[in-house]
LUMBATI-887221 format. One record per residue (C-alpha): x, y, z; residue in one letter. Coordinates in nm, 2 decimals, decimal comma. Layout:
REM LUMBATI-887221
+--------+--------+--------+---------+
:     xx :     yy :     zz : residuo :
+--------+--------+--------+---------+
:      X :      Y :      Z :       A :
...
+--------+--------+--------+---------+
***
This chain:
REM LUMBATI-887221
+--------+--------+--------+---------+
:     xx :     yy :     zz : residuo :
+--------+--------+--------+---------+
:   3,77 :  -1,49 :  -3,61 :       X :
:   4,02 :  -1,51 :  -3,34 :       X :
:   3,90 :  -1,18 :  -3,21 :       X :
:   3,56 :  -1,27 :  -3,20 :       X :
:   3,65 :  -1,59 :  -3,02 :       X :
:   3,82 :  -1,39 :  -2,74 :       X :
:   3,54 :  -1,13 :  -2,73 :       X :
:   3,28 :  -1,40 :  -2,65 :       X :
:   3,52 :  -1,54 :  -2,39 :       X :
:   3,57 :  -1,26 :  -2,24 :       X :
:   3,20 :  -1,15 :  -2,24 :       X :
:   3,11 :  -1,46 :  -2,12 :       X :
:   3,35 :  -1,46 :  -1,80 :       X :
:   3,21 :  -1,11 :  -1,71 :       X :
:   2,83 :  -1,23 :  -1,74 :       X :
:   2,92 :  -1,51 :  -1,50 :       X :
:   3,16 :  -1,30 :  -1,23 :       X :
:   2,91 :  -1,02 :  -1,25 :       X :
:   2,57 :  -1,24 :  -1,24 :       X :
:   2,78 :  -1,39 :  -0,89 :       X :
:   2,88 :  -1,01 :  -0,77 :       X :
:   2,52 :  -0,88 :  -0,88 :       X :
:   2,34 :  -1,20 :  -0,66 :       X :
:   2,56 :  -1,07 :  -0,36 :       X :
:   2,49 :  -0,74 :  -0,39 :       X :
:   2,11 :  -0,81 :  -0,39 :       X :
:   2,09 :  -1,02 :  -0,11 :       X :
:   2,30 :  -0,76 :   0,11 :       X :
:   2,01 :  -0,51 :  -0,01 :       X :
:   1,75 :  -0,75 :   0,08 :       X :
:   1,92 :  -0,79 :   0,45 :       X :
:   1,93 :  -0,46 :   0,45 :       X :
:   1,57 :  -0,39 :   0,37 :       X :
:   1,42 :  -0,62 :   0,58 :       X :
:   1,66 :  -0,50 :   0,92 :       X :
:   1,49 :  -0,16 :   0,82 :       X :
:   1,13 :  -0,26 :   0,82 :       X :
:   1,17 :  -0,46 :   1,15 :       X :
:   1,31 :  -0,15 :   1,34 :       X :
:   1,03 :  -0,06 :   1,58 :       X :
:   1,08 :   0,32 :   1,54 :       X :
:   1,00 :   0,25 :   1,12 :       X :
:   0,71 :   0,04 :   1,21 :       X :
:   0,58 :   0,27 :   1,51 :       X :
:   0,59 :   0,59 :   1,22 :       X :
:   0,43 :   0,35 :   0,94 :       X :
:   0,14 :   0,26 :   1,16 :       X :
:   0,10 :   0,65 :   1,28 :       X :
:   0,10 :   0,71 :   0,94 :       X :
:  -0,16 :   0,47 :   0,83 :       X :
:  -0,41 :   0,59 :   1,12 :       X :
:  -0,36 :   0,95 :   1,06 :       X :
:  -0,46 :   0,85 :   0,66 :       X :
:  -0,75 :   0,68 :   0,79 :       X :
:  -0,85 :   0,98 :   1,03 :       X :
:  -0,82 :   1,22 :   0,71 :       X :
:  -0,99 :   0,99 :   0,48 :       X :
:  -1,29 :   0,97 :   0,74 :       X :
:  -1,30 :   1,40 :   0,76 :       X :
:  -1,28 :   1,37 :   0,41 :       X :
:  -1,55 :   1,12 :   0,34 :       X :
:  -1,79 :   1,35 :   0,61 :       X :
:  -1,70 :   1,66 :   0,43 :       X :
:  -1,81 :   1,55 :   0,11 :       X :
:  -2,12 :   1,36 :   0,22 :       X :
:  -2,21 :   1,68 :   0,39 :       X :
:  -2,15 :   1,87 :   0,07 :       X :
:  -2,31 :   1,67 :  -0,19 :       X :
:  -2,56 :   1,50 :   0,02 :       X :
:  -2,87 :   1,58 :  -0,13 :       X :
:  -2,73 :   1,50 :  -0,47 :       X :
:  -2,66 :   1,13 :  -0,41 :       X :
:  -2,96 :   0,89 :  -0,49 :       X :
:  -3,09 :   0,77 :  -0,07 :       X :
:  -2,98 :   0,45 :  -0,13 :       X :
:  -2,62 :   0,56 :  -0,11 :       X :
:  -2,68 :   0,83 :   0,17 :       X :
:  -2,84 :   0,60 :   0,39 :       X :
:  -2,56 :   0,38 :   0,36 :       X :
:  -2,31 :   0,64 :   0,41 :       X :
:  -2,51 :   0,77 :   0,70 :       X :
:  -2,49 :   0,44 :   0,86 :       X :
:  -2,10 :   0,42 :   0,82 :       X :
:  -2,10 :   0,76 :   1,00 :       X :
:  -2,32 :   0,66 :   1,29 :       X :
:  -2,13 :   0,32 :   1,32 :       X :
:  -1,72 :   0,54 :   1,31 :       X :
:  -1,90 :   0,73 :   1,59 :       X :
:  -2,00 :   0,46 :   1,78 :       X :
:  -2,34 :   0,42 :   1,71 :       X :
:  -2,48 :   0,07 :   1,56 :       X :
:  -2,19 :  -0,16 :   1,51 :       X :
:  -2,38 :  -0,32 :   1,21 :       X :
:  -2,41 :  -0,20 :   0,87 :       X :
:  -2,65 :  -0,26 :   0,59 :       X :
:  -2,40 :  -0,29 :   0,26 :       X :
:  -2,53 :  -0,56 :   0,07 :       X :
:  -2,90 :  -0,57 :   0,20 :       X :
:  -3,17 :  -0,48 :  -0,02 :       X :
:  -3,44 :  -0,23 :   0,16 :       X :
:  -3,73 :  -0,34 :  -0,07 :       X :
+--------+--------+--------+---------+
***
C-alpha cells in the first residue's frame, strides 16, 4: 500500500510540473508562430502563392470548359461563359442565381 501511495504522489507531482513546463512550452511555440506569420517576406510568398493558385485555377477552369463544353447542359455554359467574359474584363455582372425563363 505504501508503494502505491508514493507512486500516486509521485505521478501526481509530475502531472502538475509537467502540465506547468508543457503550458510554457506552448506559448513559446505560439510566439513563435505568430512572429513567423507576421514577417512580411512569409506573407509577401503566401499571397504570391494564393494568386498564382487562382491564375492556375482560372487556366484550368478554361481548359476544361473548352474541353467538355458541348457536354454540359447551356444553363451551366452560359454561366461559365459569363465568368470568362467578366475574368477578362468584359461585363462586371454575372447571372448566378437568376432564372432565364
Amino acid at each position: 500500500m505504501r508503494y502505491r501511495l508514493t507512486f500516486i504522489a509521485g505521478l501526481a507531482v509530475g502531472y502538475v510540473l509537467g502540465t506547468r513546463a508543457g503550458r510554457e512550452r506552448y506559448e513559446q511555440l505560439k510566439k513563435s508562430a505568430r512572429q513567423f506569420a507576421q514577417n512580411p517576406a512569409v506573407r509577401n510568398t503566401a499571397e504570391t502563392a494564393a494568386q498564382q493558385g487562382r491564375a492556375y485555377a482560372g487556366k484550368a477552369v478554361h481548359t476544361v470548359t473548352d474541353k467538355v463544353g458541348d457536354h454540359v447542359p447551356s444553363s451551366v455554359a452560359q454561366r461559365v461563359r459569363s465568368l470568362r467574359d467578366r475574368s477578362a474584363g468584359g461585363p462586371a455582372g454575372d447571372d448566378w442565381g437568376t432564372s432565364n425563363t
